[in-house]
C-alpha positions as CSV (number, residue, x, y, z in Angstrom):
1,X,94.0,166.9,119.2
2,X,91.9,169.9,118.8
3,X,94.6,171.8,116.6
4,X,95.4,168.2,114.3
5,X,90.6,168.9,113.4
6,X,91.5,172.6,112.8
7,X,94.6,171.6,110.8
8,X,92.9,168.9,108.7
9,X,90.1,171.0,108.0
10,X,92.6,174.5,106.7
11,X,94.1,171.5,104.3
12,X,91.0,170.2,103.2
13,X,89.6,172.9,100.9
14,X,92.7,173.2,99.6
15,X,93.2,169.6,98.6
16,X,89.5,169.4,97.3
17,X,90.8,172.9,95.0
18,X,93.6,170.9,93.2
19,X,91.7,167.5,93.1
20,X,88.3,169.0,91.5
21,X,90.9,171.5,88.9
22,X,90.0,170.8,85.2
23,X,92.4,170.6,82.7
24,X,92.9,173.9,82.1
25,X,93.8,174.4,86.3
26,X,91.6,176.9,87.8
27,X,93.4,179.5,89.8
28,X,93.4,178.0,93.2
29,X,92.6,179.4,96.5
30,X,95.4,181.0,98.6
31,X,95.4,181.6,102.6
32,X,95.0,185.2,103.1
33,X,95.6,187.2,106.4
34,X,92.0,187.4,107.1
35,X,92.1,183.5,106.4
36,X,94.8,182.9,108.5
37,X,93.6,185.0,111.6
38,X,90.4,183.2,111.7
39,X,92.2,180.2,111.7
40,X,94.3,181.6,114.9
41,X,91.0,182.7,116.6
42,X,89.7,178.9,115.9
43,X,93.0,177.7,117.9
44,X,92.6,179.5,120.5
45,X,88.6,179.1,120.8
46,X,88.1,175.5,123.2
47,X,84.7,174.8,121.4
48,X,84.8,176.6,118.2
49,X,85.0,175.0,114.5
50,X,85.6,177.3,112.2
51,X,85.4,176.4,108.3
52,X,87.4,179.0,105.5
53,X,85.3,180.2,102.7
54,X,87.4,179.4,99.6
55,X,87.5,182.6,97.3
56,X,86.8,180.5,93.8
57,X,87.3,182.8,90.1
58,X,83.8,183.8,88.5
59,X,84.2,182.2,85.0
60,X,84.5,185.7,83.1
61,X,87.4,187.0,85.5
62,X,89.0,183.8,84.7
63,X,88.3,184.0,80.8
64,X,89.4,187.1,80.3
65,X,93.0,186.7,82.3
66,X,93.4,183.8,80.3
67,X,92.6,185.8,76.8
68,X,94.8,189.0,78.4
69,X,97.5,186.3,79.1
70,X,97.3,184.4,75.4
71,X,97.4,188.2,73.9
72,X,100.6,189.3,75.9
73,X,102.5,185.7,75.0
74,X,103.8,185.5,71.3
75,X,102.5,182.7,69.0
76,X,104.0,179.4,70.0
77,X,103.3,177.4,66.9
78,X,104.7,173.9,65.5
79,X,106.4,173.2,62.0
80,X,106.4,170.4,60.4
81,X,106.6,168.9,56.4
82,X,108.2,166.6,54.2
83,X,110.1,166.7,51.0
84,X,110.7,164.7,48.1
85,X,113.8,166.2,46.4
86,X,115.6,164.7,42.6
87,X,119.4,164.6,43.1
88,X,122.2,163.5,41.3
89,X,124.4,162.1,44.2
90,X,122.8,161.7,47.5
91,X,125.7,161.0,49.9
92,X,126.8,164.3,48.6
93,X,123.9,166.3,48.9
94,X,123.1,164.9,52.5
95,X,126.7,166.2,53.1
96,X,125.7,169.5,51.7
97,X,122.0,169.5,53.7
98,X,124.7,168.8,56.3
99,X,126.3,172.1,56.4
100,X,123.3,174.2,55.2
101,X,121.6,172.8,58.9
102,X,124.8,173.8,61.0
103,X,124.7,177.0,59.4
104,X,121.5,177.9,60.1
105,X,121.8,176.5,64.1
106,X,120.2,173.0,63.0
107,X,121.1,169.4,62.5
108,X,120.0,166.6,61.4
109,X,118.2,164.5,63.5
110,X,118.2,160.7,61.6
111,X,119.3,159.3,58.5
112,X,118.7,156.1,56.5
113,X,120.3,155.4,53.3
114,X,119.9,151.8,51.0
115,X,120.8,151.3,48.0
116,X,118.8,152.0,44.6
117,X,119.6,150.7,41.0
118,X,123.1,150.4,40.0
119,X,125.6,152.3,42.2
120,X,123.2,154.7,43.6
121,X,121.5,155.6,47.0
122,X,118.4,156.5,48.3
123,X,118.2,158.2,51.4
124,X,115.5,159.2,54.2
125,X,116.9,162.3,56.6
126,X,115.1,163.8,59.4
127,X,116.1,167.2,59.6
128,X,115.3,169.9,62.5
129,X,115.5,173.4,61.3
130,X,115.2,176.4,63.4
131,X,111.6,178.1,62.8
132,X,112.6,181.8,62.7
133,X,115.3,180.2,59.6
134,X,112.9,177.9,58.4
135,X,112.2,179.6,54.9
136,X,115.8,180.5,53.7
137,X,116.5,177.1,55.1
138,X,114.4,175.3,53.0
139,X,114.6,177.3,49.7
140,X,118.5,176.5,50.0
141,X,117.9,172.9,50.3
142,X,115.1,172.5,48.1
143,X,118.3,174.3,45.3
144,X,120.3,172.0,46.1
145,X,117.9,169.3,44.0
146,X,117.7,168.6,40.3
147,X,113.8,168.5,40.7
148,X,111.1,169.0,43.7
149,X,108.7,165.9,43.5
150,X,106.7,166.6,46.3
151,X,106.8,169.2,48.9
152,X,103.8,169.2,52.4
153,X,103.7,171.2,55.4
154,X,102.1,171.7,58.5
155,X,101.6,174.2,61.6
156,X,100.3,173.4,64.7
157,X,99.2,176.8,66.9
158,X,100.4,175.3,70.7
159,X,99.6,179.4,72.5
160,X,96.9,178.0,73.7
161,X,98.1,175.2,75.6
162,X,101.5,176.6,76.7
163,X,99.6,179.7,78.4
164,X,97.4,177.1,80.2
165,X,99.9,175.2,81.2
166,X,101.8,178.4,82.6
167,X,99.0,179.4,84.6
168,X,98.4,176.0,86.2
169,X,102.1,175.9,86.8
170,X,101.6,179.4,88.9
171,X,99.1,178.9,90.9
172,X,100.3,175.3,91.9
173,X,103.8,177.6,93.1
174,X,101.5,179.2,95.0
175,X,99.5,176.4,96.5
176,X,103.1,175.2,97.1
177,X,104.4,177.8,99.0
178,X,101.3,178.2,101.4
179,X,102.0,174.2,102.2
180,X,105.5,175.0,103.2
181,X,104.0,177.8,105.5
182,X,101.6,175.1,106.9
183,X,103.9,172.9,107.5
184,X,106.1,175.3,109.4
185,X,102.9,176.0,111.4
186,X,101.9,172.5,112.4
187,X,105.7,171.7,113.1
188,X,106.1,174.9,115.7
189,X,102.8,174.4,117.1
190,X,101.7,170.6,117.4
191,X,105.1,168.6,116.4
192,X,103.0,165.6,116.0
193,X,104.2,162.9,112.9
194,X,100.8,162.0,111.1
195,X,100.1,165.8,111.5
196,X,103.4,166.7,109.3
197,X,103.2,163.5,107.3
198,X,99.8,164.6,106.1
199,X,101.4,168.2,105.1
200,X,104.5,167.1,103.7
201,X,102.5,164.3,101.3
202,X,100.5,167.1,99.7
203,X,103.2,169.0,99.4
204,X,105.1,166.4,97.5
205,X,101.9,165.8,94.9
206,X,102.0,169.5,94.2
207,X,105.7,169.6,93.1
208,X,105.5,166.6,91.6
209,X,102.6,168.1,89.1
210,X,104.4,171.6,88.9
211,X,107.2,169.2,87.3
212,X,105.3,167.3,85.1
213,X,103.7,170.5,83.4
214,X,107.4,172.2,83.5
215,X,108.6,169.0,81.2
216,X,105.3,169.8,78.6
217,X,105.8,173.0,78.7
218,X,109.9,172.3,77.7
219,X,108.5,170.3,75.3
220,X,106.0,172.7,73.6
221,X,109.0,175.4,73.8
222,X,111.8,173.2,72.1
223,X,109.0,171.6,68.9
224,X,108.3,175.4,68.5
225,X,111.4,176.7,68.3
226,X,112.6,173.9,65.8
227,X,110.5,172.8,63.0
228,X,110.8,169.0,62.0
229,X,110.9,168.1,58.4
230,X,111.1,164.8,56.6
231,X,113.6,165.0,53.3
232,X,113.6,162.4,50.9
233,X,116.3,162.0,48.5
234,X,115.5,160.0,45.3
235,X,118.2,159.4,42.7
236,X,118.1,160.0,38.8
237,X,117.4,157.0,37.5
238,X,120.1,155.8,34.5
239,X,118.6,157.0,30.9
240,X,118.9,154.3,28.6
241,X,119.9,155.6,24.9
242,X,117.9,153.5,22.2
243,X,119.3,153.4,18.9
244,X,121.0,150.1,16.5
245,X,123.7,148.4,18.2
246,X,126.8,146.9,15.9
247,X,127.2,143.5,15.5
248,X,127.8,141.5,18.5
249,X,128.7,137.9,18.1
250,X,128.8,137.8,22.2
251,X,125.3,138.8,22.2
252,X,124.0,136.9,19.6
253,X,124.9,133.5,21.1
254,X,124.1,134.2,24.4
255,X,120.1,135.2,22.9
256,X,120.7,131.9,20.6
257,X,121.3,130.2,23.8
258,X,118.9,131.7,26.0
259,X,116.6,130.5,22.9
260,X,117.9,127.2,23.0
261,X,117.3,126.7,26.9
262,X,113.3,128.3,26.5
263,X,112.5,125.9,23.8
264,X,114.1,122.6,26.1
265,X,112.2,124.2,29.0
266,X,109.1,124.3,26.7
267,X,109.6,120.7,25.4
268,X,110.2,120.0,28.6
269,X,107.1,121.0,29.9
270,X,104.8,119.6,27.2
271,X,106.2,116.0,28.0
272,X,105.5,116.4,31.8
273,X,102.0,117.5,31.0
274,X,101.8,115.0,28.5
275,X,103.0,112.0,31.0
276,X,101.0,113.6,33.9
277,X,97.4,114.6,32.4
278,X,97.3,113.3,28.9
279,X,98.3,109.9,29.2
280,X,96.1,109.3,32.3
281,X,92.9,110.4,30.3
282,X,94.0,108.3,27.2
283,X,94.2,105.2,29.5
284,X,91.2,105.4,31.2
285,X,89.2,106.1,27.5
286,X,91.5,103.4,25.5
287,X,90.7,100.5,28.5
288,X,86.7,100.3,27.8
289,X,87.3,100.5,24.3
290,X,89.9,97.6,24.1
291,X,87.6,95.9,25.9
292,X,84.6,96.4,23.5
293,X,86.7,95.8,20.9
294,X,87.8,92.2,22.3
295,X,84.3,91.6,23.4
296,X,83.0,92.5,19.8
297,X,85.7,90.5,18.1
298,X,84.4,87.3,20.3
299,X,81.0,87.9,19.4
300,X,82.2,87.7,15.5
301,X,84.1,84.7,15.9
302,X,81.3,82.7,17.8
303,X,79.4,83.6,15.1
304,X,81.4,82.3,12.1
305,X,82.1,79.5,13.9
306,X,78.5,78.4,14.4
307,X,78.2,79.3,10.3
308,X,80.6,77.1,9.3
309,X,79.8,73.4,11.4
310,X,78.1,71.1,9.0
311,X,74.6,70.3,9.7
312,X,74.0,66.7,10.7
């Protein structure tokens, strides 16, 4: 029981080390001899507890490895861009940006094409070019185009990150490794389950973070090394030559017809307005003025008749 205390409290600090790390993983603390002797002494003592100093970095020894190790590793930075390119034919100049990639140890990544105007494409490629080829690559494509419309690009500086990550990923292998040694130690000496169990799960969190930041830093390695560029292809558009056409009976009936149609559309038109709007507000004018005009015409008559009886 006494070594499971003294075992639990060697993991301890170490656990509190990885959970407390910032992002940018602090170097964390390793078992030395010393360590490990006063943890022997601690065994063998009946009544003694014994608690490891943790040796933490000062900030400055820490900042300035980092800066040493960011000077040492070469610039790690991201491409990116897009480019709006004139062509005559774009199946045949993708085919061309085609061969220019595999020459240069690139490929394209995606492509969309749809059709445009009469006969023609327009096309969309994603194309990933190798960064150290990334200028000739480019300057050969962009040749390949009647006209550059529009031409961006962007760089991303990941040195930062990548030697972070690296030095996170290092001191977690260490971490690791002194786990494995624990575990070997509580194994020989106590044998019990929850006392290996406990071991073996920290163990497994450590590799599983020293895998997740290998995968980032694959990542960081592979966008570097191949820039990612956006090419639009954008067809010339047919130039339409303005001048006096012949005679063309064809062409002259089907404008006399077209002319015909508009002007049966337009009649049309005017009747339904006519039947739907006009004739509605005729009605409802033309009703109280037939009827003032009946009233007014009884009025009259009454009158002339009561002229014309005899007097008695």
């Amino acid at each position: 029981m006494k070594r499971f205390i003294l075992c639990a409290a060697f993991i301890l600090p170490l656990a509190l080390g990885i959970g407390c790390a910032t992002p940018a993983m602090a170097p964390l603390p390793s078992v030395s001899e010393s360590e490990g002797s006063v943890m022997d002494s601690s065994v063998s003592g009946a009544n003694q507890r014994k608690s490891i100093p943790a040796a933490q970095p000062t900030a400055a020894s820490m900042g300035s490895a980092a800066n040493q190790a960011q000077a040492a590793e070469p610039r790690m930075i991201v491409y990116t861009g897009a480019l709006s390119l004139q062509v005559n034919d774009t199946a045949d100049t993708i085919n061309k940006i085609d061969a220019i990639l595999k020459n240069a140890d690139g490929y394209i990544a995606s492509k969309s094409v749809v059709a445009f105007g009469k006969d023609k494409l327009r096309g969309t490629i994603q194309a990933r070019i190798p960064a150290l080829a990334l200028e000739a690559t480019l300057a050969q494509i962009k040749a390949l185009s009647v006209k550059v419309l529009k031409e961006t690009a962007d760089s991303n500086d990941v040195t930062a990150e990548y030697v972070d990550l690296d030095a996170r990923r290092k001191n977690l292998e260490a971490y690791e490794i002194e786990l494995q040694k624990l575990l070997e130690t509580v194994r020989e000496r106590t044998g019990k389950a929850e006392d290996i169990l406990a071991v073996y799960n920290q163990l497994t969190e450590v590799r599983g973070q020293i895998e997740q930041i290998k995968g980032r830093q694959k990542y960081l390695e592979n966008t570097s090394a191949m820039a990612t560029y956006t090419i639009e292809l954008v067809p010339i558009e047919e130039v339409v030559v303005e001048g006096t056409p012949g005679w063309n009976p064809g062409r002259v009936f089907a404008e006399s017809l077209d002319s015909l149609v508009g002007a049966l559309q337009s009649l049309v038109n005017l009747l339904i307005r006519f039947i739907v709007v006009i004739l509605p507000l005729l009605l409802l004018c033309l009703v109280p003025l037939a009827i003032l005009v009946l009233l007014a015409r009884r009025f009259i008559k009454r009158r002339q008749t009561k002229t014309i009886t005899p007097a008695t």
